[in-house]
C-alpha positions as CSV (number, residue, x, y, z in Angstrom):
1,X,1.5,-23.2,-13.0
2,X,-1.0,-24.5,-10.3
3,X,2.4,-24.0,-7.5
4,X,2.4,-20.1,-9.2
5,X,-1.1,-19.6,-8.3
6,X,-1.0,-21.1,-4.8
7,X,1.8,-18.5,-4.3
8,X,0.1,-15.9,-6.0
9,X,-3.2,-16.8,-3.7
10,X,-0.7,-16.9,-0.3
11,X,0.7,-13.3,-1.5
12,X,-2.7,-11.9,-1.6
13,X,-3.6,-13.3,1.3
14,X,-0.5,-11.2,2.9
15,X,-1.5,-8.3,1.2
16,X,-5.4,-8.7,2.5
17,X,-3.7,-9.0,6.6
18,X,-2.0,-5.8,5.7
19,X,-4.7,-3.9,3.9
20,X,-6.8,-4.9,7.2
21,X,-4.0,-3.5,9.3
22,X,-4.2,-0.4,7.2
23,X,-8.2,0.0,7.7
24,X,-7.2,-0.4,11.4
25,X,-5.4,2.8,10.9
26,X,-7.9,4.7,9.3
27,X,-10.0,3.7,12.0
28,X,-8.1,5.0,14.7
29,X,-7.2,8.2,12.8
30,X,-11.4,8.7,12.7
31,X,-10.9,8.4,16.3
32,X,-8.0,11.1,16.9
33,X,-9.4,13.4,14.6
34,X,-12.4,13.8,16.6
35,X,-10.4,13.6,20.1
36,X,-8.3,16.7,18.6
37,X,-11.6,18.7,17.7
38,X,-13.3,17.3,20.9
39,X,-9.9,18.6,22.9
40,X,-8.9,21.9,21.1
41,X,-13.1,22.8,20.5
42,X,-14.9,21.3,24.1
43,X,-12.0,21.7,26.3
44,X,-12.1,18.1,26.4
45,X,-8.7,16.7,28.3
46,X,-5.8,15.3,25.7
47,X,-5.8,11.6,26.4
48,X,-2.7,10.2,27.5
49,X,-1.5,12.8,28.7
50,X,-0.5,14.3,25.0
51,X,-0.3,17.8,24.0
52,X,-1.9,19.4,20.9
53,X,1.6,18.7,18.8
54,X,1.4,14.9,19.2
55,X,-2.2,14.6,19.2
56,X,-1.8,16.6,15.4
57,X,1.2,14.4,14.5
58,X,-0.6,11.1,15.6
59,X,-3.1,12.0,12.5
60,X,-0.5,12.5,10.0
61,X,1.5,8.9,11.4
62,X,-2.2,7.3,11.0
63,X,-2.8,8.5,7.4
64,X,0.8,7.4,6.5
65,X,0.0,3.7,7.9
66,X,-3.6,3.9,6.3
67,X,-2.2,4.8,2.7
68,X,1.3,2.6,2.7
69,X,-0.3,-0.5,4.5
70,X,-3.0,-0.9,2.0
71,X,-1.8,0.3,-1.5
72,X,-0.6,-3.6,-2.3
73,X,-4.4,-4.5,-1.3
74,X,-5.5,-2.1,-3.4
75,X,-3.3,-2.7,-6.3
76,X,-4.1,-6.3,-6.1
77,X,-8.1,-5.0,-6.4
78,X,-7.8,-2.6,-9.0
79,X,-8.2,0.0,-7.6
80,X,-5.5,1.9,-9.7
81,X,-5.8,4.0,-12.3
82,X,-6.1,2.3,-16.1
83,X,-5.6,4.0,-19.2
84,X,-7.9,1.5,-21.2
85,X,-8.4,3.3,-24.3
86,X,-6.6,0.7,-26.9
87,X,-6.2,-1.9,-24.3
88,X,-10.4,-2.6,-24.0
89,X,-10.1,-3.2,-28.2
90,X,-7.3,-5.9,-27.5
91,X,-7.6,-9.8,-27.5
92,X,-8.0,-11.2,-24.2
93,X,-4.3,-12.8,-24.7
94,X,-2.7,-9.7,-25.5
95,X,-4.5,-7.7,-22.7
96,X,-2.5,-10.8,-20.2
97,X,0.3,-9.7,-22.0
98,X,0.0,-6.0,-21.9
99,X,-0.4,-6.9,-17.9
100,X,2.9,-8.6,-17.4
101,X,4.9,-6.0,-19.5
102,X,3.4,-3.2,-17.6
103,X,4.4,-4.9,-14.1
104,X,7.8,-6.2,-15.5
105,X,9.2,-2.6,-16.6
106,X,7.2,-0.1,-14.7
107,X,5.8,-1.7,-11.6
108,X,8.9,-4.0,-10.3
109,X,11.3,-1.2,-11.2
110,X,9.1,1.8,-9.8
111,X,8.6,-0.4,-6.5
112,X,12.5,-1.5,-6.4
113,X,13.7,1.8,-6.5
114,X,11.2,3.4,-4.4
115,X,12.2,0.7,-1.9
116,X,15.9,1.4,-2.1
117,X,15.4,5.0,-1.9
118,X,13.3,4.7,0.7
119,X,15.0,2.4,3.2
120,X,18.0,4.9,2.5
121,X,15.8,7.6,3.8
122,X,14.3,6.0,6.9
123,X,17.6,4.3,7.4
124,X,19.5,7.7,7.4
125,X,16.5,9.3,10.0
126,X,17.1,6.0,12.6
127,X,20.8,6.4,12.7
128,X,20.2,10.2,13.8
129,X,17.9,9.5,16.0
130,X,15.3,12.0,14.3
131,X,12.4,13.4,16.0
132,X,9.8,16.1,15.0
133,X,10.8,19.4,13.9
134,X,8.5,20.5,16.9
135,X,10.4,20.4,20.3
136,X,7.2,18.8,22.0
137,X,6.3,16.4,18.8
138,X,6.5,12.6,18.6
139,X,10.2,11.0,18.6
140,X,11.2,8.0,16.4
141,X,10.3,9.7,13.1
142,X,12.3,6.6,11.0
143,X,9.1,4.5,12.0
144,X,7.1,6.6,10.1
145,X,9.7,6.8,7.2
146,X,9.7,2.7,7.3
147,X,6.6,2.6,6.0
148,X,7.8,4.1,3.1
149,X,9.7,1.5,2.5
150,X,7.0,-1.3,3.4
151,X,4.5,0.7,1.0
152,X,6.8,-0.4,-2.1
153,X,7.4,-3.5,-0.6
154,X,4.1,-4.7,-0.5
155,X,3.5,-2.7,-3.7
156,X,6.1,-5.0,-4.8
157,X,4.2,-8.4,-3.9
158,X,1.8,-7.2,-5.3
159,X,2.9,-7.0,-8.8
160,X,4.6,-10.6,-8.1
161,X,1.5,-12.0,-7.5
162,X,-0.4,-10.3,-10.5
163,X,2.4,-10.8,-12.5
164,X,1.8,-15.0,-11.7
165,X,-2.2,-14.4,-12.6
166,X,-1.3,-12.9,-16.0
167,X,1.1,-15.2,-16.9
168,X,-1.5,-17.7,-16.1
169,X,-4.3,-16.5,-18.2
170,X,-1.5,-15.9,-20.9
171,X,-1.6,-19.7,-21.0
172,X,-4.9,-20.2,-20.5
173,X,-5.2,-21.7,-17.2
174,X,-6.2,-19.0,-14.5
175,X,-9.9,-19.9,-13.3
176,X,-12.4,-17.4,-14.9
177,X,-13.3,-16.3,-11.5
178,X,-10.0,-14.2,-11.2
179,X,-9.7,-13.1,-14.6
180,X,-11.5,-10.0,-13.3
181,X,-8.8,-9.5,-10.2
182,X,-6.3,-10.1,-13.1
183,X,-7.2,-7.6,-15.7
184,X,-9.8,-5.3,-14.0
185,X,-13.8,-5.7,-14.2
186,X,-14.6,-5.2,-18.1
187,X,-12.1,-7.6,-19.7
């Protein structure tokens, strides 16, 4: 069980670099959204040399990175909606238990098919070369479709490695100190 846990740990420790990469994103979309008020409002100039269209469609590409890149770090921190009303009653055991069916037949299958269906989709957009509806919009629109597909991906670790932390405190050996990471703050 102790081998589970290390690849649990090494999991969220790919999920944290990508949740990091994702905050990076929200960063920089701070950063264009007040370029395109400073440009449109101050008659600032468009940095390189980009036009109101890509400037716009920059933001939406940097919310999409922000949300996909981090939803597996926030999973793995529960930040997700619980509905606790019977669960909080329930034995600590049966709460680990709860967990893993929860992740076995909704999360793995919702992340597995939004994966397939995705890379489909982005897939689809790369072999036709697809670019913004706008003729002076950004170009290489399956990049932004990819991370579609890496959203349920890492959404998809994520339940592997909480999956392994359940299973662990369904046998009684996960340390105390993740119990909380494992079934949310009030077990």
């Amino acid at each position: 069980m102790q081998s589970l846990l290390g690849v649990s740990a090494a999991i969220d420790k790919l999920l944290a670099f990508f949740g990091r990469l994702g905050a990076w994103a929200g960063f920089v979309l701070i950063i264009a959204v007040c370029v395109d008020v400073a440009t449109r409002y101050f008659g600032v100039p468009k940095p390189f040399g980009w036009n109101s269209t890509q400037l716009q469609e920059s933001e939406y590409w940097l919310h999409t990175f922000l949300f996909t890149l981090m939803i597996g770090y926030a999973y793995k921190r529960q930040a997700h909606v619980r509905i606790d009303l019977l669960r909080d009653s329930f034995p600590i055991k049966v709460k680990y238990l709860v967990e893993m069916v929860g992740i076995a037949l909704f999360l793995f299958t919702y992340a597995l098919l939004g994966a397939w269906y995705c890379y489909k989709y982005a897939l689809s957009s790369f072999l036709e070369h697809e670019m913004s509806k706008s003729t002076i919009g950004l170009s290489h629109i399956w990049i932004v479709k990819s991370a579609l597909v890496a959203m349920f991906v890492l959404m998809g670790f994520a339940a592997v490695s909480q999956f392994i932390k359940a299973l662990a405190g369904f046998r009684g050996v996960l340390p105390d100190d993740m119990v909380a990471e494992t079934l949310g703050s009030e077990q």
